[in-house]
VOZA-149334 format. One record per residue: residue number from 1; residue in three letters; x, y, z of N, C-alpha, C in turn. Coordinates in Angstrom, 2 decimals. Atoms other than C-alpha are relative to their C-alpha. Example, Ala and Ser with C-alpha at 12.3 -4.5 7.8 and 13.67 -1.06 7.14 Angstrom:
! VOZA-149334
num = 1; residu = ala; npx = 0.89; npy = -1.19; npz = 0.00; capx = 12.30; capy = -4.50; capz = 7.80; cpx = 0.90; cpy = 1.20; cpz = 0.00
num = 2; residu = ser; npx = -0.82; npy = -1.19; npz = -0.06; capx = 13.67; capy = -1.06; capz = 7.14; cpx = -0.77; cpy = 1.09; cpz = 0.73
! end
This chain:
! VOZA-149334
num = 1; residu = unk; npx = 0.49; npy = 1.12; npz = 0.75; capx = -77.82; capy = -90.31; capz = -163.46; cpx = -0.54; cpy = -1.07; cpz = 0.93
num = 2; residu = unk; npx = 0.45; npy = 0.81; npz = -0.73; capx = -78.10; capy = -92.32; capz = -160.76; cpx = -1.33; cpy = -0.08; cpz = 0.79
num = 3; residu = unk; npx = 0.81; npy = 0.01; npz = -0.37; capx = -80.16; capy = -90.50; capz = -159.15; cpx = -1.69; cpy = 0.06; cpz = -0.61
num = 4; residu = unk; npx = 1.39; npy = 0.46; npz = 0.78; capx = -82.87; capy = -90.66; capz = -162.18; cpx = -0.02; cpy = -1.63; cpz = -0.40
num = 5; residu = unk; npx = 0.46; npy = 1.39; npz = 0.14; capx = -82.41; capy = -94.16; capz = -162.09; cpx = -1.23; cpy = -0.51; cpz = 1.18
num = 6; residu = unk; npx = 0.56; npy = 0.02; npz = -1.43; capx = -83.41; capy = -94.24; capz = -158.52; cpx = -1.64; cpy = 0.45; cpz = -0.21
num = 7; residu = unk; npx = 1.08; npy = -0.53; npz = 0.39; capx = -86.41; capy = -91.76; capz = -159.43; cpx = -1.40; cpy = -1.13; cpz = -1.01
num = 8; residu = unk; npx = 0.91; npy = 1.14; npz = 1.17; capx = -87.56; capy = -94.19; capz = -162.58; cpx = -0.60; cpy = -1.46; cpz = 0.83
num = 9; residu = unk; npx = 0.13; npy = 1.02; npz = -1.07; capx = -87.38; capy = -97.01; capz = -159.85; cpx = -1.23; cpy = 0.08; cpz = 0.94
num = 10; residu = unk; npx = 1.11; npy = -1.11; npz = -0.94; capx = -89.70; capy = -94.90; capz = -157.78; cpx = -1.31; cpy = -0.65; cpz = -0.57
num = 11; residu = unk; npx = 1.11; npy = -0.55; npz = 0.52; capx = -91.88; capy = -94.29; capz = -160.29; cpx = -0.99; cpy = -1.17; cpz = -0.23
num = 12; residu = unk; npx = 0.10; npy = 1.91; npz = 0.58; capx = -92.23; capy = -98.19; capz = -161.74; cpx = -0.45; cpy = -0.61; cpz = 1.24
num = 13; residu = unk; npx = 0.23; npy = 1.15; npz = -0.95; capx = -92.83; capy = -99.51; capz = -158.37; cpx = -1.62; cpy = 0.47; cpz = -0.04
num = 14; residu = unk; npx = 1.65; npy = -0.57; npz = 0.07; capx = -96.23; capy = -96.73; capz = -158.09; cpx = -0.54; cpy = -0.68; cpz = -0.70
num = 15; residu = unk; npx = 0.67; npy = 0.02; npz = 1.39; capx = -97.03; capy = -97.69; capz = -161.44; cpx = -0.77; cpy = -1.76; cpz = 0.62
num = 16; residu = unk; npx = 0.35; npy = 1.18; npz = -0.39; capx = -97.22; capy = -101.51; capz = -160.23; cpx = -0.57; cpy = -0.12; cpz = 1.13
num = 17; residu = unk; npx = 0.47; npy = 0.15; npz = -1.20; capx = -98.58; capy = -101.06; capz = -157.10; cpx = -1.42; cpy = 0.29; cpz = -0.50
num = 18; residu = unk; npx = 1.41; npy = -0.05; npz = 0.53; capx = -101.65; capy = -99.47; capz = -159.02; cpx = -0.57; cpy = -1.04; cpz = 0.02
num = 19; residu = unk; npx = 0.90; npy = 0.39; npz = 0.65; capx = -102.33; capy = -102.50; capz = -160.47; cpx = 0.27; cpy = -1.15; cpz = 1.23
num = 20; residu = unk; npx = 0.35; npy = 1.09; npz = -0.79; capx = -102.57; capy = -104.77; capz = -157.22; cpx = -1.54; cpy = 0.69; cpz = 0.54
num = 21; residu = unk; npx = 1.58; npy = -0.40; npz = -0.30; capx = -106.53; capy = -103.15; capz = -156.78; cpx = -0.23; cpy = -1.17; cpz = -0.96
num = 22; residu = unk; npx = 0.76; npy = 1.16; npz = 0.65; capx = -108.56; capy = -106.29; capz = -157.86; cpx = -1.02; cpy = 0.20; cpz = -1.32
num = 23; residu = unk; npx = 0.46; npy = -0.67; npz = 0.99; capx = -110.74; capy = -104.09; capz = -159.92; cpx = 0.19; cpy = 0.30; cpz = -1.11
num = 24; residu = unk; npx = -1.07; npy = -0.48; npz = 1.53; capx = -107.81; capy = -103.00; capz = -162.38; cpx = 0.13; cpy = -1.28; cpz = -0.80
num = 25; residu = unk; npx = -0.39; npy = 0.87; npz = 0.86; capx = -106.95; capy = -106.43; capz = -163.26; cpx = -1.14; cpy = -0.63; cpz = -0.15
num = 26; residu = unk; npx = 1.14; npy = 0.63; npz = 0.59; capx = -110.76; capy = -107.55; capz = -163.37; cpx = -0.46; cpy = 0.46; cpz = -1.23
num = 27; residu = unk; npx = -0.13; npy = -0.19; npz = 1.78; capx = -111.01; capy = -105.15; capz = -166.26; cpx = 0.76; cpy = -0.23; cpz = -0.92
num = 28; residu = unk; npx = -1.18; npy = 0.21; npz = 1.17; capx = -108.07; capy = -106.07; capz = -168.17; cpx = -0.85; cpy = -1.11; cpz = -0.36
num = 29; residu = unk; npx = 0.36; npy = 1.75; npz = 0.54; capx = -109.70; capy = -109.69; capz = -167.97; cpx = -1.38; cpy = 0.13; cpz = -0.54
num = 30; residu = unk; npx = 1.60; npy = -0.05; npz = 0.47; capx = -112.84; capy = -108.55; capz = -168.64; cpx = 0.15; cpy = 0.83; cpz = -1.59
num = 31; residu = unk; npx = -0.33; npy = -0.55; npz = 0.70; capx = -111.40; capy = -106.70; capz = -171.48; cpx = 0.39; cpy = -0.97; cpz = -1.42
num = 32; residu = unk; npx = -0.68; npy = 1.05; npz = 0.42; capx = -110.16; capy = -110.12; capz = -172.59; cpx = -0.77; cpy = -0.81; cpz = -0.71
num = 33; residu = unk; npx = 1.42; npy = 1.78; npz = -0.33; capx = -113.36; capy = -112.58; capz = -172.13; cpx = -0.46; cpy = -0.11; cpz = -1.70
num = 34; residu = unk; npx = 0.65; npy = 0.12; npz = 1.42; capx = -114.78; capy = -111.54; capz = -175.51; cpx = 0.92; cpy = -0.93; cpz = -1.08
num = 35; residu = unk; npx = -1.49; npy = 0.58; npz = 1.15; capx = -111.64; capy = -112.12; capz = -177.91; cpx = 0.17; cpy = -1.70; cpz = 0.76
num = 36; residu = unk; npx = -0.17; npy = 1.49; npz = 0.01; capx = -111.13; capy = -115.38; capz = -175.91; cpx = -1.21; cpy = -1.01; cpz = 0.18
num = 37; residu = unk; npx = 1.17; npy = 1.31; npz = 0.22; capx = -114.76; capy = -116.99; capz = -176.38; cpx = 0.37; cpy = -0.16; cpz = -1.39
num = 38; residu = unk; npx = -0.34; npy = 0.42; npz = 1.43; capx = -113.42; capy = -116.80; capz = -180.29; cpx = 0.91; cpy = -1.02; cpz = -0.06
num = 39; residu = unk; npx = -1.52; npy = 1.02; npz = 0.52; capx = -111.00; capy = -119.34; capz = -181.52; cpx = -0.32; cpy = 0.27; cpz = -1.80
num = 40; residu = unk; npx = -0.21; npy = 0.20; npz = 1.28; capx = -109.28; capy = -119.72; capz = -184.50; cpx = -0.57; cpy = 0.78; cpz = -1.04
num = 41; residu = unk; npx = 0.68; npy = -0.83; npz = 0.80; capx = -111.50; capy = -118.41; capz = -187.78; cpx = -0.68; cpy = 1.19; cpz = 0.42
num = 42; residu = unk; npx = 1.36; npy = -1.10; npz = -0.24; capx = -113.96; capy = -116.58; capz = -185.71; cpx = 0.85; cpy = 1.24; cpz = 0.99
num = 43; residu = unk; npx = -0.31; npy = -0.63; npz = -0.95; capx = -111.24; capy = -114.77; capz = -183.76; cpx = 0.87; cpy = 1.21; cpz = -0.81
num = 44; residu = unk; npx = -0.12; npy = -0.83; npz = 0.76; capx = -110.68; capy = -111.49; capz = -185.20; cpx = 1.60; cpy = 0.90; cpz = -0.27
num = 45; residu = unk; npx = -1.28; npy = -0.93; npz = -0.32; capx = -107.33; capy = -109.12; capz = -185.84; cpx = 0.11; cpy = 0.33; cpz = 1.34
num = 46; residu = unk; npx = 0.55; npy = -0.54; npz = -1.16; capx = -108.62; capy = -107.23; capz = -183.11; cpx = 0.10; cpy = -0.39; cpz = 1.18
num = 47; residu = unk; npx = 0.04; npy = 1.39; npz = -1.04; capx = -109.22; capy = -110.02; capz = -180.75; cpx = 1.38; cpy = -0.06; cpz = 0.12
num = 48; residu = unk; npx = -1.86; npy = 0.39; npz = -0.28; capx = -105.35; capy = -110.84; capz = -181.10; cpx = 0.58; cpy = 1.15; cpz = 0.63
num = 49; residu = unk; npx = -1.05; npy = -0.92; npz = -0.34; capx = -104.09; capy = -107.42; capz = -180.55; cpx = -0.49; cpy = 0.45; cpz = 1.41
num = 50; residu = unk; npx = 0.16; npy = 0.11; npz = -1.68; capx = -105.98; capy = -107.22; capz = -177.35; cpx = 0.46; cpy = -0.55; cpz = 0.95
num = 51; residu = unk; npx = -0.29; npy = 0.89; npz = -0.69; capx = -105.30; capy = -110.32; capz = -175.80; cpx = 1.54; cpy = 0.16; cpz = -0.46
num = 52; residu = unk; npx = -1.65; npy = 0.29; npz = 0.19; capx = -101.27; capy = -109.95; capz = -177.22; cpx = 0.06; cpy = 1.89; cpz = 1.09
num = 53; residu = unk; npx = -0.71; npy = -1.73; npz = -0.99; capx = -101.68; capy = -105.76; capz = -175.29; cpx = -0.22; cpy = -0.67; cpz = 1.35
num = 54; residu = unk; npx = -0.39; npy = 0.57; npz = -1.13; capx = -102.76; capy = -107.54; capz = -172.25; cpx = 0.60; cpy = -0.63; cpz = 0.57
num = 55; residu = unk; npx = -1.21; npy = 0.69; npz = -0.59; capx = -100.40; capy = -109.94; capz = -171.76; cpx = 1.06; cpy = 0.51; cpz = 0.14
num = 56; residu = unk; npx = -1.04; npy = -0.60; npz = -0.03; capx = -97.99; capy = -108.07; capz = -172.82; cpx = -0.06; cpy = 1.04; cpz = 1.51
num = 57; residu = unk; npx = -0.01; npy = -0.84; npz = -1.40; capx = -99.24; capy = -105.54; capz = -169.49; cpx = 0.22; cpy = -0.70; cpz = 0.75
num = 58; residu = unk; npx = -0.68; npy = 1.08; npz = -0.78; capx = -98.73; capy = -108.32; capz = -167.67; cpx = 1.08; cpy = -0.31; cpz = 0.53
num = 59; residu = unk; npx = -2.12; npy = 1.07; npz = 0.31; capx = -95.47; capy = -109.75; capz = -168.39; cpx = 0.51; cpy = 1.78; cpz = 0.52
num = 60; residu = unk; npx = -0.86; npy = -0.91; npz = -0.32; capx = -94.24; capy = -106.37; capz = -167.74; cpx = -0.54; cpy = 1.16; cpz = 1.70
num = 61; residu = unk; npx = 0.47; npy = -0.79; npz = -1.83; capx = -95.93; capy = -105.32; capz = -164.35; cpx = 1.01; cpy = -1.22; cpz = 0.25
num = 62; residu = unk; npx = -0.38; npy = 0.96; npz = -1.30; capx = -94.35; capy = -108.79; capz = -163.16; cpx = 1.44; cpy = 0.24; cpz = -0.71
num = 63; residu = unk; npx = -1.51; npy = -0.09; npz = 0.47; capx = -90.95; capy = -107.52; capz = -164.83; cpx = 0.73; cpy = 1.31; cpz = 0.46
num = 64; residu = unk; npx = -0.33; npy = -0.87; npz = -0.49; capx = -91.04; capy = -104.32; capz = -163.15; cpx = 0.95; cpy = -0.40; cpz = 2.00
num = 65; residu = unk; npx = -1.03; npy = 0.01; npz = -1.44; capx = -88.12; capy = -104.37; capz = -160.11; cpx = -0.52; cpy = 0.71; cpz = 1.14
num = 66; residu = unk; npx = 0.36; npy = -0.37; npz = -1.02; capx = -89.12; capy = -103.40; capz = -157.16; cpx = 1.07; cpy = 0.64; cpz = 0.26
num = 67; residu = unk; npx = -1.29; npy = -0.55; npz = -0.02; capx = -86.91; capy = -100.66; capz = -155.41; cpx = 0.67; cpy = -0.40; cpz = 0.99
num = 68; residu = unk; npx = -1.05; npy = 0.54; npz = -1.21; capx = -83.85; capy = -101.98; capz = -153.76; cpx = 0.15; cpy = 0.68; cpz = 0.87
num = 69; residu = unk; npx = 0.30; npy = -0.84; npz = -1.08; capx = -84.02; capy = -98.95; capz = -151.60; cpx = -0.87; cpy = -0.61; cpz = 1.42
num = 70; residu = unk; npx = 0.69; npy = 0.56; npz = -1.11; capx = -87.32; capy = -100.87; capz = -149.60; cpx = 0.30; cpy = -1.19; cpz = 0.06
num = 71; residu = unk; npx = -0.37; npy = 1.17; npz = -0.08; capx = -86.78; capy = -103.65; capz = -147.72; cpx = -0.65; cpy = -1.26; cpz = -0.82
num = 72; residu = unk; npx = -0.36; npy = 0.80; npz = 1.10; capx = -86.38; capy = -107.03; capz = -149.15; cpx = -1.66; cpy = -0.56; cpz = 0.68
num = 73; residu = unk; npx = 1.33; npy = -0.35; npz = -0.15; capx = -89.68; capy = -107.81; capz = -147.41; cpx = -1.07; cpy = 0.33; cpz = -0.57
num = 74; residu = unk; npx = 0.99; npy = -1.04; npz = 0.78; capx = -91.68; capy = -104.91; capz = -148.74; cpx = 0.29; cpy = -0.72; cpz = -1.64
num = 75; residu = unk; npx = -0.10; npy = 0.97; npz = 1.23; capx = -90.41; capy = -106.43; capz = -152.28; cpx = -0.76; cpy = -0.74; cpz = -0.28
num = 76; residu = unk; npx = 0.76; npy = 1.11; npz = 0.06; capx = -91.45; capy = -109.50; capz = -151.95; cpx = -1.37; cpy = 0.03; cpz = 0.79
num = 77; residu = unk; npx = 1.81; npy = 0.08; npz = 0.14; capx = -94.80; capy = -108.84; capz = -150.82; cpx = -0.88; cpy = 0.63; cpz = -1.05
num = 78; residu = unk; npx = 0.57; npy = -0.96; npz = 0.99; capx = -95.37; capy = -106.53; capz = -153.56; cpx = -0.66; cpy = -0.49; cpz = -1.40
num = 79; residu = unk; npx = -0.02; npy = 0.63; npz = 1.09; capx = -94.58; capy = -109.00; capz = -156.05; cpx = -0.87; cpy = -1.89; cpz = 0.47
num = 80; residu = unk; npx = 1.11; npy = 1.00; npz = -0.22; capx = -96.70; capy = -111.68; capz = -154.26; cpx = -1.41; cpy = 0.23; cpz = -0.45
num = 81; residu = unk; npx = 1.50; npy = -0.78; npz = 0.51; capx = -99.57; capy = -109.65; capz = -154.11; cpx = -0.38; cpy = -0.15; cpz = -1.01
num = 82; residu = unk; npx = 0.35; npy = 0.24; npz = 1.94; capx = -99.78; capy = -109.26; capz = -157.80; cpx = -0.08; cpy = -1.25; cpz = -0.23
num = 83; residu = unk; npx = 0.65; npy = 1.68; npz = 0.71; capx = -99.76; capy = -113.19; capz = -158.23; cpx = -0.78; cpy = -0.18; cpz = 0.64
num = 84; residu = unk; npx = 0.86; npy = 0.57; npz = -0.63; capx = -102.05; capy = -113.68; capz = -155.58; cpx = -1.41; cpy = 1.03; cpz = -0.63
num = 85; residu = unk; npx = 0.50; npy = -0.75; npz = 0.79; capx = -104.23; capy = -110.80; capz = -157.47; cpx = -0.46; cpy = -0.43; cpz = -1.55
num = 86; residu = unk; npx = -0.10; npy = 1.11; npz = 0.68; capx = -103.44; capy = -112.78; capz = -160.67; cpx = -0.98; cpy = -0.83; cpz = -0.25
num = 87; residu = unk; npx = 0.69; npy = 1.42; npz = -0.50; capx = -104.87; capy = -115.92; capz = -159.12; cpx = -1.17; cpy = 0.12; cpz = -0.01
num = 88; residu = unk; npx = 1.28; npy = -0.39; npz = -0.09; capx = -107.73; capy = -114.21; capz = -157.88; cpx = -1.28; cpy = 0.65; cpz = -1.10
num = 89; residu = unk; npx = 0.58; npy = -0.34; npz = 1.61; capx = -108.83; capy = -112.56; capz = -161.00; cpx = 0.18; cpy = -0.74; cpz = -1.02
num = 90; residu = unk; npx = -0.26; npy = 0.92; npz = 1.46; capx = -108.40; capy = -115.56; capz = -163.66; cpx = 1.09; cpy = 0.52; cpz = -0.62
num = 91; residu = unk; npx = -1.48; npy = -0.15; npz = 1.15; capx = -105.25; capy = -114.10; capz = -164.93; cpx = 0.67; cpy = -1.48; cpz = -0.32
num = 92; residu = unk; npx = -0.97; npy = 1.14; npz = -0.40; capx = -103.52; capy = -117.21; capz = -164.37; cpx = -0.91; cpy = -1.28; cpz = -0.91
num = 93; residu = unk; npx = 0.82; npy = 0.74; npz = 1.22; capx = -106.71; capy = -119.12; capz = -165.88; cpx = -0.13; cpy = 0.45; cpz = -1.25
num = 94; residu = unk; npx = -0.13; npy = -0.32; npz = 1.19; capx = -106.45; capy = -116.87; capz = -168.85; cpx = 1.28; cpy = -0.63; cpz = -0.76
num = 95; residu = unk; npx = -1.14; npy = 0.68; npz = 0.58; capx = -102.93; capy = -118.07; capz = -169.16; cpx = 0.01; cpy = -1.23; cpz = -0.65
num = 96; residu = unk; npx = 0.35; npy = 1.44; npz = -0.23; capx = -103.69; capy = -121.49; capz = -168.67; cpx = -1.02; cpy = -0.38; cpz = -2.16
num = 97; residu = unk; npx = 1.10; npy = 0.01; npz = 0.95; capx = -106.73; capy = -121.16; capz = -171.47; cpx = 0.84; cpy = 0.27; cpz = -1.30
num = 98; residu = unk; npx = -0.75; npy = -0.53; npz = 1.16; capx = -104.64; capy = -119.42; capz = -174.01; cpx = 1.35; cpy = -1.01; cpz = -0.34
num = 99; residu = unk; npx = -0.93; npy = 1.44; npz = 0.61; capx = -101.97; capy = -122.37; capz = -174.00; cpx = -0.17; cpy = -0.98; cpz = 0.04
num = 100; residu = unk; npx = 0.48; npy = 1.07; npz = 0.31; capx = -104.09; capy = -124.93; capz = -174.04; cpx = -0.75; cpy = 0.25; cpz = -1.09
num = 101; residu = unk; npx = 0.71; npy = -0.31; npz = 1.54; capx = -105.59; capy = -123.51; capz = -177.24; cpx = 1.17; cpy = 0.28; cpz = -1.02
num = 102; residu = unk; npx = -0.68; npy = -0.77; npz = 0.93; capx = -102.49; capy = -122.49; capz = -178.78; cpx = 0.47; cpy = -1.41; cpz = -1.52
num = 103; residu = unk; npx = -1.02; npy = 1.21; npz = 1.09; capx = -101.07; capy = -126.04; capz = -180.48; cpx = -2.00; cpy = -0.62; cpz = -0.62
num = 104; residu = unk; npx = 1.20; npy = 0.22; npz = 0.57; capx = -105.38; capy = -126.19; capz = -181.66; cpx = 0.03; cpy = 0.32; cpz = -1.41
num = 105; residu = unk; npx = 0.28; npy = -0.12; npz = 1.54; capx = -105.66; capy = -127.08; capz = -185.45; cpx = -0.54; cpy = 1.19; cpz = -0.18
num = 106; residu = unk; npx = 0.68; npy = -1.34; npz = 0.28; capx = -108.12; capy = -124.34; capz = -185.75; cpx = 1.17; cpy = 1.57; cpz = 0.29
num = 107; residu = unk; npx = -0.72; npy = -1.00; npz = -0.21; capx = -105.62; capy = -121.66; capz = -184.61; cpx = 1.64; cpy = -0.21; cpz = -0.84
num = 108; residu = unk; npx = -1.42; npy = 0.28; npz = 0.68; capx = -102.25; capy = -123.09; capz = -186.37; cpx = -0.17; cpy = 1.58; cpz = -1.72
num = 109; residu = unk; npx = -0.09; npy = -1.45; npz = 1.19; capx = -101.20; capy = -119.81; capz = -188.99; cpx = -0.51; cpy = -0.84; cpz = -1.74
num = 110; residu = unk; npx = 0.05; npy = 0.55; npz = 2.17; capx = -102.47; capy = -120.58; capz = -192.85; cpx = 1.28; cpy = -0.12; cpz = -0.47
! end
């Protein structure tokens, strides 16, 4: 058991390491841009469930553990990277954008 924890650990770190190529997370955001030139009325089902799958990829690359196996080091550069990746790709301005629109009359639920 342990040792498919270890394995899953493994696997999760690959998985996140993918997505420090600048490319990967320029398409997510670019994946994004459309749904967030809409607001409110003009912003479709669609639009939401995009921008709620990307974040959600997000939130869970930066929730993936790094393996305690590599040093504490290797860790923490891993999980820098990705914010400095982030940064570099407007993730961070998407964030930014999306909660400064959220308390917007136009978007409040019917």
């Amino acid at each position: 058991r342990q040792q498919n924890a270890r394995a899953q650990l493994k696997h999760l770190a690959a998985y996140k390491a993918c997505f420090l190529d600048r490319d990967v997370i320029a398409t997510l955001v670019a994946s994004v841009q459309d749904a967030l030139l809409r607001t409110g009325a003009r912003r479709t089902e669609s639009d939401n469930h995009v921008i709620e799958l990307v974040l959600a990829l997000l939130r869970n690359l930066l929730a993936i553990r790094d393996d305690p196996h590599s040093s504490e080091k290797q860790r923490a550069q891993t999980h820098e990277k990705m914010i400095v990746v982030f940064k570099e790709e407007y993730v961070l301005d998407m964030v930014v954008l999306l909660a400064q629109d959220i308390n917007a009359r136009e978007n409040a639920p019917l």
